[in-house]
FITOR-567493 format. One record per atom (N, C-alpha, C): x, y, z; atom name. Coordinates in pm, 1 decimal. Example, Ala and Ser with C-alpha at 12.3 -4.5 7.8 and 13.67 -1.06 7.14 Angstrom:
x->1319.0&y->-569.0&z->780.0&a->N
x->1230.0&y->-450.0&z->780.0&a->CA
x->1320.0&y->-330.0&z->780.0&a->C
x->1285.0&y->-225.0&z->708.0&a->N
x->1367.0&y->-106.0&z->714.0&a->CA
x->1290.0&y->3.0&z->787.0&a->C
# end
This chain:
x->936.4&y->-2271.8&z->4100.4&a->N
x->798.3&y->-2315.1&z->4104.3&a->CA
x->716.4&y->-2221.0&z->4017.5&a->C
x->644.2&y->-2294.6&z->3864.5&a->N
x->606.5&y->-2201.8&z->3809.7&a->CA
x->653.4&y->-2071.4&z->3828.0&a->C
x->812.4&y->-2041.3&z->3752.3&a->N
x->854.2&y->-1943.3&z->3732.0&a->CA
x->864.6&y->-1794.9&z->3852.1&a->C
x->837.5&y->-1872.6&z->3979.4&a->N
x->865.4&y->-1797.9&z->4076.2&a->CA
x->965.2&y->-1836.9&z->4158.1&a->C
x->1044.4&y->-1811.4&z->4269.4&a->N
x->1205.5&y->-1851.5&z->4334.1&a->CA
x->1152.9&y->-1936.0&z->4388.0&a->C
x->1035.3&y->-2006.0&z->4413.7&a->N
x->1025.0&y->-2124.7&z->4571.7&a->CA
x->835.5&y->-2111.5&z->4580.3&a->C
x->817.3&y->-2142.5&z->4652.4&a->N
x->670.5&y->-2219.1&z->4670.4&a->CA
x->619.7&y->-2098.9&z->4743.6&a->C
x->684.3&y->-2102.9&z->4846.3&a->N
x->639.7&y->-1922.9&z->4972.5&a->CA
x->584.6&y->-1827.3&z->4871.6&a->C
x->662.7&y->-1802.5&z->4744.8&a->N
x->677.0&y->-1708.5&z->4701.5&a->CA
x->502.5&y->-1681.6&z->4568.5&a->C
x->526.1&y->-1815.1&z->4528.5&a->N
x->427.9&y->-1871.6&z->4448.7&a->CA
x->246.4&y->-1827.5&z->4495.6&a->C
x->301.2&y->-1892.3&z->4610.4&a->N
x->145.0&y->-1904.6&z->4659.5&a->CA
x->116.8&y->-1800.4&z->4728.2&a->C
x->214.6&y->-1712.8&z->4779.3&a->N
x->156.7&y->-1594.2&z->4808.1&a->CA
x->69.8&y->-1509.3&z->4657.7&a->C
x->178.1&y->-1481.5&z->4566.1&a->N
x->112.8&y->-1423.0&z->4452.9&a->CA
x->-23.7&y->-1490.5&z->4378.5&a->C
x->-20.6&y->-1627.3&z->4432.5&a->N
x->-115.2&y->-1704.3&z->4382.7&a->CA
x->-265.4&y->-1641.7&z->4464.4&a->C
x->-248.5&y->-1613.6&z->4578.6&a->N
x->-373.5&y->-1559.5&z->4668.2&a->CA
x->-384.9&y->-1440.7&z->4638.9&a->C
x->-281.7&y->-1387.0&z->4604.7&a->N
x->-319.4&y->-1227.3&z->4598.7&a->CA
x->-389.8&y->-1200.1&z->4441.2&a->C
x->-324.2&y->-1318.4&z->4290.0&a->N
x->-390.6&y->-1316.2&z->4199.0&a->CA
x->-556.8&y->-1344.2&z->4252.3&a->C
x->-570.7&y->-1441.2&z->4339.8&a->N
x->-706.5&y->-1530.7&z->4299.9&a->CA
x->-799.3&y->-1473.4&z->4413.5&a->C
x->-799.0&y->-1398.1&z->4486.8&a->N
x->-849.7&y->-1345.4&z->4600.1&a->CA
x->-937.7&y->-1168.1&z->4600.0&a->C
x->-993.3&y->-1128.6&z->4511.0&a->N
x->-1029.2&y->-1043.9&z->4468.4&a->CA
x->-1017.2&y->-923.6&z->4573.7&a->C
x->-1007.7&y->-918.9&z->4717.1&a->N
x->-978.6&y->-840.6&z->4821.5&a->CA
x->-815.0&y->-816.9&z->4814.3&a->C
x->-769.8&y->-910.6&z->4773.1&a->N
x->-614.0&y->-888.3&z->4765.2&a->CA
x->-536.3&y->-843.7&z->4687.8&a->C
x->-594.4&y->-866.6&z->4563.8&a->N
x->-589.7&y->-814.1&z->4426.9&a->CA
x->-606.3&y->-690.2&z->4435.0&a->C
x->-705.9&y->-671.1&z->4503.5&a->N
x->-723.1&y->-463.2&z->4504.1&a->CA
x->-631.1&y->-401.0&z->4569.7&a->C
x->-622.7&y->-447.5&z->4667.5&a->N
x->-487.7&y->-394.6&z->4782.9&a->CA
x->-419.1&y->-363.6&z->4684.1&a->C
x->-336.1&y->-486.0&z->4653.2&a->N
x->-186.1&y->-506.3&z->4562.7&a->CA
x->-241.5&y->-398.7&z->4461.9&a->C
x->-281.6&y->-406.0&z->4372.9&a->N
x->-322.6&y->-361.1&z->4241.5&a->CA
x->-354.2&y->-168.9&z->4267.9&a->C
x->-423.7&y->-136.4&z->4341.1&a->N
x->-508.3&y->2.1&z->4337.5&a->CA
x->-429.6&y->42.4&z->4450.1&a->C
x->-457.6&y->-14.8&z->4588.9&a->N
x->-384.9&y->106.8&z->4698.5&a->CA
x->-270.1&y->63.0&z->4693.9&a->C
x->-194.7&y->-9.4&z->4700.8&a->N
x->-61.8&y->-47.8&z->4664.1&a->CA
x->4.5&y->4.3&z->4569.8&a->C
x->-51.6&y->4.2&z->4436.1&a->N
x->-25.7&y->40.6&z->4362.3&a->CA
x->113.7&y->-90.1&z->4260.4&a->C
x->108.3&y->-158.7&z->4342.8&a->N
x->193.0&y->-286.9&z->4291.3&a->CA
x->316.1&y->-292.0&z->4364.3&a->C
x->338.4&y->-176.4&z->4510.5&a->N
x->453.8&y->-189.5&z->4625.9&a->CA
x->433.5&y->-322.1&z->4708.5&a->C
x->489.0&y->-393.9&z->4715.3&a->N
x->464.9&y->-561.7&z->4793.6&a->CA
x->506.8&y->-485.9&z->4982.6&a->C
x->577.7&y->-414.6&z->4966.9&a->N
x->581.7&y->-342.0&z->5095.7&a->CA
x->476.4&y->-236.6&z->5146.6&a->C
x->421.2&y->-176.3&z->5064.9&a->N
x->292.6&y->-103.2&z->5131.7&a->CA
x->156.0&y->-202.9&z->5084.3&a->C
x->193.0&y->-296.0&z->5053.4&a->N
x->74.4&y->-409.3&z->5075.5&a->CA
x->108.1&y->-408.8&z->5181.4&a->C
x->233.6&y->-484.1&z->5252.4&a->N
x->204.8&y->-537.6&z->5390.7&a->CA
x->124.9&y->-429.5&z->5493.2&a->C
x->226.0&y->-328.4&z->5461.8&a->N
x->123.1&y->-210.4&z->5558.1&a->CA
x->-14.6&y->-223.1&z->5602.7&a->C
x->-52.7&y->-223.1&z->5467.7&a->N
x->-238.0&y->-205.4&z->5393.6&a->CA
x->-304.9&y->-322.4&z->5531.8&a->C
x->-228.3&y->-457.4&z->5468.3&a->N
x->-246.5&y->-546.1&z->5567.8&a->CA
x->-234.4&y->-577.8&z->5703.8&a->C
x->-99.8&y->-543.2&z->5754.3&a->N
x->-132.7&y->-513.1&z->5894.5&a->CA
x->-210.6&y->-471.9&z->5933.1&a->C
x->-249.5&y->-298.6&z->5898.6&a->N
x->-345.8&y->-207.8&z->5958.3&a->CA
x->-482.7&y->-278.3&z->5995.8&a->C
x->-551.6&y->-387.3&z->5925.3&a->N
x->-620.8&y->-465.3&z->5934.6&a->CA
x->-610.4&y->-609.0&z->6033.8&a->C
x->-481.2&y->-618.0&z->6044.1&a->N
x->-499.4&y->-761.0&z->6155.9&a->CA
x->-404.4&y->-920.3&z->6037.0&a->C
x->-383.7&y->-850.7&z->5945.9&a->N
x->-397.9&y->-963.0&z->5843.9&a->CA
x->-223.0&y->-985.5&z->5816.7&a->C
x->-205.2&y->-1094.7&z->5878.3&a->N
x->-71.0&y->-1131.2&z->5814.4&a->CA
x->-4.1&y->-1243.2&z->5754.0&a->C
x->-121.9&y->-1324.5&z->5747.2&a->N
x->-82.7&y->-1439.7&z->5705.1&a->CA
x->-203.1&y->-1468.0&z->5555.6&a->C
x->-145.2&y->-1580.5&z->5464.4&a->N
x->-288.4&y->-1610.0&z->5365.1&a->CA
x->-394.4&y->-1685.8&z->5441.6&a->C
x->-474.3&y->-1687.3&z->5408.9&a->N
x->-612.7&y->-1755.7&z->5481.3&a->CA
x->-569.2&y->-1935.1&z->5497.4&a->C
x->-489.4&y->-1977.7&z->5437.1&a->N
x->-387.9&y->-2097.7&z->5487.4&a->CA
x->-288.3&y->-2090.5&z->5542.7&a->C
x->-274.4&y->-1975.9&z->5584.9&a->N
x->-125.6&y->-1999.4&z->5709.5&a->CA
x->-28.8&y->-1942.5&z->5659.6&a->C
x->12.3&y->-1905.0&z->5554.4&a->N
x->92.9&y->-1874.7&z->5497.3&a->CA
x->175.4&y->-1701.9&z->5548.2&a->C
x->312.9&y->-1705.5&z->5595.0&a->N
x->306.9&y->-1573.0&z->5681.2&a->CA
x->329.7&y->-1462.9&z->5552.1&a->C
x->266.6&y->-1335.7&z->5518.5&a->N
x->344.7&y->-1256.8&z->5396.7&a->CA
x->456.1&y->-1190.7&z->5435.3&a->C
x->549.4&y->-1239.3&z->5561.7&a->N
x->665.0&y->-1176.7&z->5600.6&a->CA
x->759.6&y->-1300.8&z->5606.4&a->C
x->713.7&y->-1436.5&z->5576.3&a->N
x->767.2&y->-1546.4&z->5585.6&a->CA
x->912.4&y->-1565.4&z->5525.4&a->C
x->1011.8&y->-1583.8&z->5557.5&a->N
x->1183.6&y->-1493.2&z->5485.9&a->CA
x->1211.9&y->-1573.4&z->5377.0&a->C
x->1105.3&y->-1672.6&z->5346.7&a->N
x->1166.7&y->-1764.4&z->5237.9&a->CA
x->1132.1&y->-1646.4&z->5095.1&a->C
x->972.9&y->-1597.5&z->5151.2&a->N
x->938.2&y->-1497.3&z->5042.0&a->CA
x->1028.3&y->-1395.9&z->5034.4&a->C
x->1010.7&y->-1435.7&z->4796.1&a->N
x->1123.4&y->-1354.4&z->4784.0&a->CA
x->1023.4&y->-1191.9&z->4735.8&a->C
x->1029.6&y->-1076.8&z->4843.2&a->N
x->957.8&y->-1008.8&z->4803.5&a->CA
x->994.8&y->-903.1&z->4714.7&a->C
x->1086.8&y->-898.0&z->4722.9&a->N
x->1147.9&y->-822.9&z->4613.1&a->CA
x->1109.7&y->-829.2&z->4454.7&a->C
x->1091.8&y->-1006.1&z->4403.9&a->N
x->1028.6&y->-1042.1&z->4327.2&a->CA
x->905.5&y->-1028.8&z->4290.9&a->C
x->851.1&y->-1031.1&z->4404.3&a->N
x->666.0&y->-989.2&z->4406.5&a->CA
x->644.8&y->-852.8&z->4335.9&a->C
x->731.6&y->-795.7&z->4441.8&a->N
x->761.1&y->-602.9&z->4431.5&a->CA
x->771.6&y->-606.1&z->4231.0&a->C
x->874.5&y->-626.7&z->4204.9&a->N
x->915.2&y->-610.6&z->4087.6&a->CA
x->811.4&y->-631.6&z->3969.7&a->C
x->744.9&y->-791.5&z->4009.9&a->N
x->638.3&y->-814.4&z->3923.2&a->CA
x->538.0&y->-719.2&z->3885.2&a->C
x->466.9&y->-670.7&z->4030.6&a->N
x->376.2&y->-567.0&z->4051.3&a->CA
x->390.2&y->-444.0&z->4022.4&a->C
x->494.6&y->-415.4&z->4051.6&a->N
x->541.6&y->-252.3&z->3970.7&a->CA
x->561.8&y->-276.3&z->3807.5&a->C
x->628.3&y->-343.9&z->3759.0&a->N
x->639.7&y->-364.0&z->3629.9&a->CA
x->461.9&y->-363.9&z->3552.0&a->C
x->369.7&y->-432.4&z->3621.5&a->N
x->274.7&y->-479.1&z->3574.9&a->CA
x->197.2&y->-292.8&z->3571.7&a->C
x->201.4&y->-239.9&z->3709.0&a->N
x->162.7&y->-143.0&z->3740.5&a->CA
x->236.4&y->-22.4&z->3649.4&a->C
x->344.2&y->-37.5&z->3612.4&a->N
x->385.3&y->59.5&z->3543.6&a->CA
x->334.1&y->94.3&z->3358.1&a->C
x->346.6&y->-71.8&z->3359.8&a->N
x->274.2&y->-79.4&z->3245.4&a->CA
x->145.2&y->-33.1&z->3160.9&a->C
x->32.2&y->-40.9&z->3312.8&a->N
x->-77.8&y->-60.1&z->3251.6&a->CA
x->-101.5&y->144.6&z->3283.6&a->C
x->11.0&y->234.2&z->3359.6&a->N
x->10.1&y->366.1&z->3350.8&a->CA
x->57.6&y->410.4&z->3221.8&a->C
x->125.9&y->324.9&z->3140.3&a->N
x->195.7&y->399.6&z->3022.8&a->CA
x->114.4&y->397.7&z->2922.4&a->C
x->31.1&y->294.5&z->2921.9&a->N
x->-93.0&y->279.2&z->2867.3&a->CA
x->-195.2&y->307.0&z->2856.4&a->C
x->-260.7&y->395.2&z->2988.3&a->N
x->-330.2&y->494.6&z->2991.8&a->CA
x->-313.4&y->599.9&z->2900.1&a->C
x->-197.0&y->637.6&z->2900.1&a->N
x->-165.7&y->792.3&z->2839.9&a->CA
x->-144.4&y->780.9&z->2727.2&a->C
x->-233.2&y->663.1&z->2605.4&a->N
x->-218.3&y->619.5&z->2443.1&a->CA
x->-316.1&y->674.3&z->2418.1&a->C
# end
């Protein structure tokens, strides 16, 4: 689904792109870890997307998320230091 493993997986990253509260998580305190997002999120009450969607749901492939986000995150550090 659009280049992600399955739909779970999609629309999670899809909320966390389009959701500007989520985006920061992922992006700044996260740092682009899909596992200390969840943290971030629990600590708050928050475990599902604002449609139901669980971010522990087993179809999500988070590993993929993880990977995206660190890659993205690693990137935009190597780039700093030009």
């Amino acid at each position: 689904m659009n280049g992600w493993t399955n739909w779970e997986t999609w629309h999670i990253v899809a909320w966390i792109d389009n959701d500007e509260s989520l985006n920061r998580i992922m992006r700044q305190s996260a740092r682009g870890n899909y596992k200390q997002f969840l943290s971030i999120l629990s600590q708050f009450g928050i475990t599902k997307t604002p449609d139901g969607v669980s971010y522990t749901d087993p179809k999500v492939n988070q590993q993929e998320i993880n990977n995206a986000y660190t890659e993205e995150f690693n990137t935009n550090q190597n780039l700093s230091h030009v």
